[in-house]
C-alpha positions as CSV (number, residue, x, y, z in Angstrom):
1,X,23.0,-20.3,-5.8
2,X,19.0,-20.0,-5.2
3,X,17.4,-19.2,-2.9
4,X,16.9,-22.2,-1.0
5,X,20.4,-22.8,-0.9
6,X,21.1,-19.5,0.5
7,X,19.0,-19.8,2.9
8,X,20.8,-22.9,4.8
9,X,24.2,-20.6,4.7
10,X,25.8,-19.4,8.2
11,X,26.1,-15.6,7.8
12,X,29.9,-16.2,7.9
13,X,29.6,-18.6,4.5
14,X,26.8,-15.6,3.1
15,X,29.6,-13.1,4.2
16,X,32.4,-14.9,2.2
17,X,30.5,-15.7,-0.8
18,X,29.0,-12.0,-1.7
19,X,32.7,-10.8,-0.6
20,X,33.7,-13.0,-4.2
21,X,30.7,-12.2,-5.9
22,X,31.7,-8.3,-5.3
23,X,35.2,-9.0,-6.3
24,X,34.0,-10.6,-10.0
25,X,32.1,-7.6,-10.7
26,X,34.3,-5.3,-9.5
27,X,36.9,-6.9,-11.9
28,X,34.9,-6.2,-14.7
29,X,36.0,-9.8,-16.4
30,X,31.8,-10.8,-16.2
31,X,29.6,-10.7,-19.1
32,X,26.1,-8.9,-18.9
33,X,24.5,-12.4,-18.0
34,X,26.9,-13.3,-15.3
35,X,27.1,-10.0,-14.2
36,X,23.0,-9.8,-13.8
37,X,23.1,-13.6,-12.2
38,X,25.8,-12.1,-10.0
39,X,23.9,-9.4,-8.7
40,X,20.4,-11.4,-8.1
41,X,22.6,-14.1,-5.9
42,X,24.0,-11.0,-4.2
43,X,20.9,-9.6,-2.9
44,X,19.8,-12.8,-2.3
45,X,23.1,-13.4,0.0
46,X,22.8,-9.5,1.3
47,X,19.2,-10.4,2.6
48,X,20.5,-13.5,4.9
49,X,22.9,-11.4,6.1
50,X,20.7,-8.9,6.9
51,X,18.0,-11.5,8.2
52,X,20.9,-13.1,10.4
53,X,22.2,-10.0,11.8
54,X,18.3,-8.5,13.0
55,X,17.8,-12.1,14.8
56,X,21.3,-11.6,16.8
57,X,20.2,-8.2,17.5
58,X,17.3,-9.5,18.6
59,X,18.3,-11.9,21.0
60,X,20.8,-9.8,22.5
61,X,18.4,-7.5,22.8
62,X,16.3,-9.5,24.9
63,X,19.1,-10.8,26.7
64,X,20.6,-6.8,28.1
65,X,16.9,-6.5,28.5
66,X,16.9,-9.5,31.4
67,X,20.1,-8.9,32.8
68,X,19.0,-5.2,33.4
69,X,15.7,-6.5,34.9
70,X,17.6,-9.2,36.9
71,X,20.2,-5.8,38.1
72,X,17.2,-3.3,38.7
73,X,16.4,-3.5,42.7
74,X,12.4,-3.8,43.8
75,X,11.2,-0.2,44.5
76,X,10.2,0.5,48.2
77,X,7.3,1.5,47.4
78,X,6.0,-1.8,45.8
79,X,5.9,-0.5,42.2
């Protein structure tokens, strides 16, 4: 896979595709190429994981952030 095409996966389909990748190089059955290409598509795949996971963080970041706005009462003293 390049890039480009793992950038359009879901991080469930990223997920399940480095999970195989892992398992082929864990079994030891890959030649030095493959292994090598292996590896480059799995930090390719690790990356969209990691990019997907920081944007959900994100946005439930911001939303805890509004619901404890939207929860925190107006001071009496204006402030």
């Amino acid at each position: 896979m390049n890039r480009e095409q793992v950038e359009q996966l879901s991080f469930e389909e990223a997920l399940d595709r480095l999970t195989k990748l892992v398992e082929q190089l864990e079994s030891g059955k890959l030649d030095l190429e493959a292994s090598v290409a292996a590896f480059e598509e799995g930090v390719l795949l690790s990356r969209r994981c990691e990019t997907l996971l920081e944007g959900a963080e994100q946005r439930l970041n911001l939303l805890t952030e509004q619901d404890e706005a939207a929860a925190t009462p107006p001071r009496a003293d204006g402030a």
